[in-house]
N, C-alpha and C positions, 0 to 999 in steps of 0.2 A: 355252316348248315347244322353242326350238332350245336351248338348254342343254344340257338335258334329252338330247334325240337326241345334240349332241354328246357329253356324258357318256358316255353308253352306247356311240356309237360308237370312244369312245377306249379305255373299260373292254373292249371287242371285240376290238379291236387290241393289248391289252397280253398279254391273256390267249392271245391268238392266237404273240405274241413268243415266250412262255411255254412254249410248245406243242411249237413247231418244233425250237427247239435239242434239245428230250430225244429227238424223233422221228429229226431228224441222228444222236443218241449214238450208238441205237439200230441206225440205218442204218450208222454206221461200226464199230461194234463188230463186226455180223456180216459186214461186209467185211475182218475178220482170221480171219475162219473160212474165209473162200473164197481160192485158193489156185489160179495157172496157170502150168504148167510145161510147158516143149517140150522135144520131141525133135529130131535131126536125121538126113543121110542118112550121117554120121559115127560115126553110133550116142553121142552126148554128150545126156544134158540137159543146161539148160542152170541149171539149181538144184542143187547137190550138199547142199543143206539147206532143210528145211522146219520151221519152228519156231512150233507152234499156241499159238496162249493158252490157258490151264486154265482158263479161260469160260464157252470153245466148246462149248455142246450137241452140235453137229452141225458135219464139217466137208468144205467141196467143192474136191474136188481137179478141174481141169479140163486135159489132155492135148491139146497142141498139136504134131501133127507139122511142122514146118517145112520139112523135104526134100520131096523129087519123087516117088521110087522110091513104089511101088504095094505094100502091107502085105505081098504073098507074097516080095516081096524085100525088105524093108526095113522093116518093121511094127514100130510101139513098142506098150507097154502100162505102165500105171504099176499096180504090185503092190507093199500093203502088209503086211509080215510083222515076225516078233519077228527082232531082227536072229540070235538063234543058228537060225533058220529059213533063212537065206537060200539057201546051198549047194541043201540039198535040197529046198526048193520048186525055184529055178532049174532041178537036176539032172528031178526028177518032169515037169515043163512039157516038155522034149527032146520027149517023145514023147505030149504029149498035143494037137499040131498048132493048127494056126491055126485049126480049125472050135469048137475048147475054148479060144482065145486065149491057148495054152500053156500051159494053166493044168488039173492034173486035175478034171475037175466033182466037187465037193462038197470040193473039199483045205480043212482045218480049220483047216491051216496059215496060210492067203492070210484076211487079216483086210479086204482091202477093196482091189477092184482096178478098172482099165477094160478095156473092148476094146483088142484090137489095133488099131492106125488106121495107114492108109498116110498116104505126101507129102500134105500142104494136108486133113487128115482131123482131127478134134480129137471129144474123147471126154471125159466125166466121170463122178463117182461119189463118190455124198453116203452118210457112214456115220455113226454116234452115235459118241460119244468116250464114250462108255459103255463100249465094248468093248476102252480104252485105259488103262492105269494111269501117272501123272502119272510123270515120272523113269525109267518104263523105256526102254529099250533097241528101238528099231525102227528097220526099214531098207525103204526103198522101191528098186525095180527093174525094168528090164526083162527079160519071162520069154523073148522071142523067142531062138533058139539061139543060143546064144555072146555074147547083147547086154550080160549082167550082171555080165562081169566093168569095163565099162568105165558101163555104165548102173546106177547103184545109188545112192543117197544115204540123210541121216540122217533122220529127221524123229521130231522133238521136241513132247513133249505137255506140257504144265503146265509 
């Protein structure tokens, strides 16, 4: 009878071995989907490229202000557009204020963005790369006034 249990208890433990690694894969693959980049009170992120796996179902960008200054003086937002969009998102945001997060409500343009966040403020936003076609051309940035000629980078799908 102790054979027996041990047998079983060994065939439990292998199976278990078995188990975990594929669950780890799993857990590290969607940890290339997730994706944290800060802002500062110099106006820089500190990523000028984001480069997703063609995988990715789903991908979470997470916005970490790192300065002091309080979002009405010094607000970031991370906005992702087709890079021949950038100019005129940027430009449209001027006047759509901080309560719109620079951003016009409903702009068709802005394919997946965060709030504005002030100093020590952090912000995300999980979108389908469904709405992404592998090799195109896209540019992420900040829409706050005058942030995006220095705050802008590439991000790369497939």
């Amino acid at each position: 009878m102790s054979l027996m249990r041990n047998t079983l208890a060994a065939g439990a433990l292998l199976g278990l071995a078995l188990l975990l690694p594929s669950q780890a894969h799993a857990a590290a693959a969607a940890d290339k989907c997730k994706f944290e980049i800060s802002g500062n009170d110099l106006m820089q992120y500190d990523k000028q490229e984001l480069d997703v796996p063609g995988g990715c179902a789903q991908v979470t960008i997470t916005l970490h202000h790192a300065g002091k200054l309080p979002a009405q003086a010094m607000g970031h937002n991370w906005v992702l557009v087709n890079s021949a969009d950038v100019v005129a998102v940027a430009n449209a945001g001027l006047t759509a204020g901080l309560q719109n997060n620079y951003l016009p409500p409903g702009d068709k343009r802005v394919l997946a963005s965060t709030k504005v966040v002030g100093g020590g403020q952090t912000a995300s936003v999980t979108f389908a790369t469904s709405i992404l076609k592998k090799g195109a051309a896209y540019t992420f940035l900040c829409t706050f006034p005058g942030h995006n000629a220095l705050m802008r980078g590439t991000f790369k799908f497939g």
